[in-house]
VOGU-3710 file (C-alpha; in Angstrom, 3 decimals, decimal comma):
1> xxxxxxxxxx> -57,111/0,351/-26,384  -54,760/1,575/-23,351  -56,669/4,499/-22,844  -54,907/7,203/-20,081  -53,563/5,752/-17,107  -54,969/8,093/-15,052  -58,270/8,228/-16,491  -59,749/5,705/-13,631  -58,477/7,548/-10,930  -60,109/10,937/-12,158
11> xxxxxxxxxx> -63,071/8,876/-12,449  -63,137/7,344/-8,931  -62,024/10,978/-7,570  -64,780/13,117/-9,188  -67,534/10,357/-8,713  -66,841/10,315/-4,779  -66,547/14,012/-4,035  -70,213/14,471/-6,683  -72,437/11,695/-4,660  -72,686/14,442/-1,662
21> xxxxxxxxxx> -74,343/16,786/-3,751  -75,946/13,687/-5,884  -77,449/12,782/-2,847  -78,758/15,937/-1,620  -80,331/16,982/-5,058  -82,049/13,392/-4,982  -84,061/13,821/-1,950  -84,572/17,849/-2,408  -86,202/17,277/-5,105  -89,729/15,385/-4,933
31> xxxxxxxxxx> -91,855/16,999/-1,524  -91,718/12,949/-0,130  -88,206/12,795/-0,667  -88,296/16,076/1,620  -90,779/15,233/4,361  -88,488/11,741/4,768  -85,431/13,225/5,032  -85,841/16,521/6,435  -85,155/17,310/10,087  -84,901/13,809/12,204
41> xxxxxxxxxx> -86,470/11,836/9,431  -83,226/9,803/8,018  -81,928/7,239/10,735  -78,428/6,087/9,800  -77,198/2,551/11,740  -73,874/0,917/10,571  -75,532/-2,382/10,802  -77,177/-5,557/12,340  -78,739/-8,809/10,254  -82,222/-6,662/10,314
51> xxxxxxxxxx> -83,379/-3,203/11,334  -84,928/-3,124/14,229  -87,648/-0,288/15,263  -88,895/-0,405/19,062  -92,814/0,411/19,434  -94,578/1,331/22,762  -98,350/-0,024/22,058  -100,029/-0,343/25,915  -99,071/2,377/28,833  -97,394/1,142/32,056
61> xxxxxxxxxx> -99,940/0,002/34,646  -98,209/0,803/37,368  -98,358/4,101/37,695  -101,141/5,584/39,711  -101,223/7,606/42,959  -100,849/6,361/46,680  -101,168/7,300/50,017  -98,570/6,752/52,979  -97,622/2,846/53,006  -99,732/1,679/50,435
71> xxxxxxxxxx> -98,274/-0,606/48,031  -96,752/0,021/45,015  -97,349/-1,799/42,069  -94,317/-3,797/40,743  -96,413/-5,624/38,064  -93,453/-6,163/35,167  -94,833/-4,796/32,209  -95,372/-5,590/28,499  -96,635/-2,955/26,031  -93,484/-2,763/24,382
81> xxxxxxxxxx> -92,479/-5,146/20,940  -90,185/-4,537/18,105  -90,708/-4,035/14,109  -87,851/-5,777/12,317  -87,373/-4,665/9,025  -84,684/-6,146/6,213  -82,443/-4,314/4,694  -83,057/-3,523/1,059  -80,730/-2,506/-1,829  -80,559/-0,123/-4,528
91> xxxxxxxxxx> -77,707/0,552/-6,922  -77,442/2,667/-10,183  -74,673/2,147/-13,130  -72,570/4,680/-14,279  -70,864/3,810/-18,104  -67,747/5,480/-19,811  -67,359/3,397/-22,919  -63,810/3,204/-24,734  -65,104/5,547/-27,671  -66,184/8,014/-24,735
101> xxxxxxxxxx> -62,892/7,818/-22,930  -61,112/8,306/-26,217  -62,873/11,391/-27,337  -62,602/12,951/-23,374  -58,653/12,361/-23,139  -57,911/15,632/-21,249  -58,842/15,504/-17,180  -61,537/18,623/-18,314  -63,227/16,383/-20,373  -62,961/13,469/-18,611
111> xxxxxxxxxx> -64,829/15,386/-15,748  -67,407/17,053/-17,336  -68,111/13,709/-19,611  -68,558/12,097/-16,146  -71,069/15,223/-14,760  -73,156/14,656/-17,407  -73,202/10,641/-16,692  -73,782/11,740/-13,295  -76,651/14,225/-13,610  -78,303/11,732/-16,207
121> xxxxxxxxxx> -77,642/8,709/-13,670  -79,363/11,212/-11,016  -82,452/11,980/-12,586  -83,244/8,167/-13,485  -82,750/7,726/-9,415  -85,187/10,671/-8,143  -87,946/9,063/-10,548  -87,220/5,516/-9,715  -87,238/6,088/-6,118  -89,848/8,409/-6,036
131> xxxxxxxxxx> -92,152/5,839/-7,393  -90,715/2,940/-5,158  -91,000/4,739/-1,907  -94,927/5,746/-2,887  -95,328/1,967/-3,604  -96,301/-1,401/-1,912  -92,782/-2,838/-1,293  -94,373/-5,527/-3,741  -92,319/-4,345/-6,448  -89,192/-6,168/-8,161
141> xxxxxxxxxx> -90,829/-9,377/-6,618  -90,125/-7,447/-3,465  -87,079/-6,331/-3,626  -87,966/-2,636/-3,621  -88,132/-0,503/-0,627  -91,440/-0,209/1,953  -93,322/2,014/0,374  -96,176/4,313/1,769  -98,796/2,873/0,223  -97,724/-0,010/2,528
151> xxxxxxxxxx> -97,614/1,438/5,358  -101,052/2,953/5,450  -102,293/-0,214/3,476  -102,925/-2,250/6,753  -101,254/-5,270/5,895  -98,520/-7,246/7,792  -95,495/-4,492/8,245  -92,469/-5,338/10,033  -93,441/-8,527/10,872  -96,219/-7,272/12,537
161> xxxxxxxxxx> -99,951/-8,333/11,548  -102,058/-5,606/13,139  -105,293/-8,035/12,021  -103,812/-10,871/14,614  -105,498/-10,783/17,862  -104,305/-7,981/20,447  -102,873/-6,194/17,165  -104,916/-3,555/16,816  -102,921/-0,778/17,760  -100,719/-1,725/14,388
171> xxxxxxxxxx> -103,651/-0,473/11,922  -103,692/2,619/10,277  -106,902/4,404/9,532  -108,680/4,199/6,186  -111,428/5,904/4,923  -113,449/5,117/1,813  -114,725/8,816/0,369  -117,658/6,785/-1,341  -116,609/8,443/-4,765  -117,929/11,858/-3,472
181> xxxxxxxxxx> -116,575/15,456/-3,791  -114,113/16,305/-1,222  -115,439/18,323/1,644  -113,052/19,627/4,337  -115,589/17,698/7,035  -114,041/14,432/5,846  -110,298/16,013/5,860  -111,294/17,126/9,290  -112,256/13,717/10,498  -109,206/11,874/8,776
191> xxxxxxxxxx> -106,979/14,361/10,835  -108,601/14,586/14,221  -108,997/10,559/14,180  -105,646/9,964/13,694  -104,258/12,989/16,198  -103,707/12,474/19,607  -103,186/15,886/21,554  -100,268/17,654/19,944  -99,597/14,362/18,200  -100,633/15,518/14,742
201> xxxxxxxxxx> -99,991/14,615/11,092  -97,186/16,895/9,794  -97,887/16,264/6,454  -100,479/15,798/3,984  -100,163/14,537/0,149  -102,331/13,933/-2,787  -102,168/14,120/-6,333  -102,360/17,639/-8,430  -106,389/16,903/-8,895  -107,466/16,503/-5,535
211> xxxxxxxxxx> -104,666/18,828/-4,229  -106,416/21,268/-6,982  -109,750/20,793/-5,147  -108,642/21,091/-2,221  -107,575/24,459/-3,206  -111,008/25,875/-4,809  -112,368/25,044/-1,164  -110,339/27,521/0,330  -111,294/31,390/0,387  -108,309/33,067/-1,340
221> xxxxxxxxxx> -107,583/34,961/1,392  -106,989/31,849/4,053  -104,460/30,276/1,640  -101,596/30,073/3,760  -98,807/28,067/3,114  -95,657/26,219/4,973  -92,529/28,348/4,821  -89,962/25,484/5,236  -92,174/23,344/2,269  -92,072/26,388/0,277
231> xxxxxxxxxx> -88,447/27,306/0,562  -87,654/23,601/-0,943  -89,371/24,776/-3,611  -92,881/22,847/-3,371  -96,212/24,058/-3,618  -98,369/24,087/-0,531  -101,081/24,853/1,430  -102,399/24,376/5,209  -104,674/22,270/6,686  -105,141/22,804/10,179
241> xxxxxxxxxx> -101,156/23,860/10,275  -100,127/20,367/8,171  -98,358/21,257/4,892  -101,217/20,297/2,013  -98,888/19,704/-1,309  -98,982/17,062/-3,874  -96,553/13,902/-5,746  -96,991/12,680/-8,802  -97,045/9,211/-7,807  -99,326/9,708/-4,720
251> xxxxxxxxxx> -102,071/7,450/-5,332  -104,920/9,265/-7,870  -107,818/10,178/-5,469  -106,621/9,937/-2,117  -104,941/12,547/0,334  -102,580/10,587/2,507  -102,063/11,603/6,112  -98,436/11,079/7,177  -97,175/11,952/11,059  -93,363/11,685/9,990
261> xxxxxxxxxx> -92,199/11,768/13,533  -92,780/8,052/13,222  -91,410/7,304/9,735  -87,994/6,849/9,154  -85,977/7,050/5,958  -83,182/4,220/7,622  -79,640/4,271/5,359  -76,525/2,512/6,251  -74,203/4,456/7,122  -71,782/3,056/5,601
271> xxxxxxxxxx> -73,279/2,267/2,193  -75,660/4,927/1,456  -75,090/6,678/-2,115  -71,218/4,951/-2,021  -69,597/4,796/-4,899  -67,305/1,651/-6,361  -64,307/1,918/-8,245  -64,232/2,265/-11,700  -63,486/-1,027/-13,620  -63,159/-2,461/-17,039
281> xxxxxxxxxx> -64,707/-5,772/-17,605  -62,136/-8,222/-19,929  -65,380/-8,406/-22,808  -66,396/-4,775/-23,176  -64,875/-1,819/-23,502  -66,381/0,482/-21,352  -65,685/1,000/-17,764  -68,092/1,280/-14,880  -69,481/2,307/-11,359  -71,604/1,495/-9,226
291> xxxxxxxxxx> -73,908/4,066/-6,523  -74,977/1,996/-4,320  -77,768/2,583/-1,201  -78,624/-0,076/1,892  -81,426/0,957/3,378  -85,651/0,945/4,107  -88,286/3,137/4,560  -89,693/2,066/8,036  -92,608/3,002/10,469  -92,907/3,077/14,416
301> xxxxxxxxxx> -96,645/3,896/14,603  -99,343/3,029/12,069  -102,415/4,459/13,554  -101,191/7,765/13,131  -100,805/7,426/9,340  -104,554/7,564/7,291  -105,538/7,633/3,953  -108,376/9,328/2,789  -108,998/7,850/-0,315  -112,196/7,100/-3,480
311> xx> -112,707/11,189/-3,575  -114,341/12,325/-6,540
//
């Protein structure tokens, strides 16, 4: 069929001025999709063959007080390294077949046929990604993203092996609950371990059970909640001033303690929720789209991530 002449250009139009607002109602609407891109949490770069995330692991020896001519220390220093990171992809389809574009002829209908594909093509996205950036990075014979899980797993991350000698400022802290009922003496030492001075986890997930009993060990009337969390629309509580709230793909009986200041969300600038023209392969009679996101979830500092996890 011809079809309208003008019917890939409406397309191509609508699609790129939607994917703002696609994008925003993506990661608005799961509470990790919030914590990772809230505030200073996204990075955007515009390229390079790998990302790369500088970590300070040992202090500067040098410094020290002196009196008069004493010398100075000029000891060149190490105590600085580098994660590297690849990039990963992530792309989602969006369809018109011929019947479709033949039954939408007017540029109304063309536009709100290609909403709906839109809004349908944006749900898929918030689950799939939701699940992927909770995961190992194992998945899709590890294609998928870095997920938290991995991060707080202890494993080699950005090329980094925090079990090789003189790696064990790399390893996050892990704490087996024993299968017991929670008790806010282990949340206590989970938090304080993992917090140096004001450095502190700003977040802290689990899943609706153990965010539930976390809840009944509260007294109702020291329930107090995050404003920001609870203006996005997510259910919370405190712990020691760290937003308590729970993902449906957060690992079943574990409470994960995330200091975001050192995870970032990292999207290319240039190819982060971009669409692609509209385009009819010669063997099918549909057209199509593609969203398409280079990025990875990365992290600067392990050992102030911990999971709590194994609670009854």
């Amino acid at each position: 069929m011809a079809g309208n002449a003008d019917f890939d250009a409406i397309l191509s139009t609508t699609l790129k001025n939607y994917v703002p607002r696609l994008a925003d109602n993506v990661f608005a609407a799961r509470p990790l999709f919030y914590a990772l891109t809230n505030g200073q949490t996204i990075r955007r770069i515009n390229g390079g063959a790998k990302i790369v995330v500088p970590i300070i692991y040992g202090k500067n020896t040098t410094a020290g007080s002196y009196s008069g001519a004493d010398t100075i220390a000029i000891t060149a220093q190490e105590g600085i390294t580098a994660a590297e990171y690849a990039w990963k992809q992530y792309a989602a389809t969006v369809t018109i077949t011929g019947i479709e574009e033949a039954k939408n002829n007017g540029e109304a209908q063309i536009i709100d046929l290609l909403e709906g594909k839109i809004m349908q093509t944006e749900q898929t996205i918030i689950d799939n990604m939701n699940t992927m950036l909770w995961g190992d990075g194992a998945g899709n014979g590890g294609k998928d993203f870095s997920g938290i899980q991995q991060v707080v797993a202890g494993g080699t991350l950005g090329g980094i092996n925090p079990g090789a000698a003189g790696n064990a400022w790399w390893q996050p802290t892990q704490t087996n609950h024993g299968n017991a009922a929670l008790t806010l003496t282990a949340m206590s030492s989970m938090y304080n371990t993992i917090s140096e001075g004001n450095d502190q986890p700003t977040i802290i997930f689990g899943d609706q059970a153990r965010y539930e009993k976390y809840e009944a060990l509260l007294q109702p009337q020291l329930r107090y909640t995050s404003a920001a969390v609870a203006d996005a629309g997510f259910q919370n509580l405190l712990f020691k001033g760290a937003p308590v709230t729970f993902d449906d793909n957060c690992e079943a009986k574990a409470f994960y303690f995330l200091n975001t200041k050192y995870l970032r969300l990292v999207a290319h600038s240039e190819t982060w929720f971009q669409p692609t023209p509209f385009v009819r392969p010669t063997n099918q009679d549909a057209r199509y789209a593609q969203i398409l996101c280079y990025g990875e979830l990365t992290c600067s500092n392990r050992a102030r991530q911990g999971r709590l996890h194994n609670i009854a």
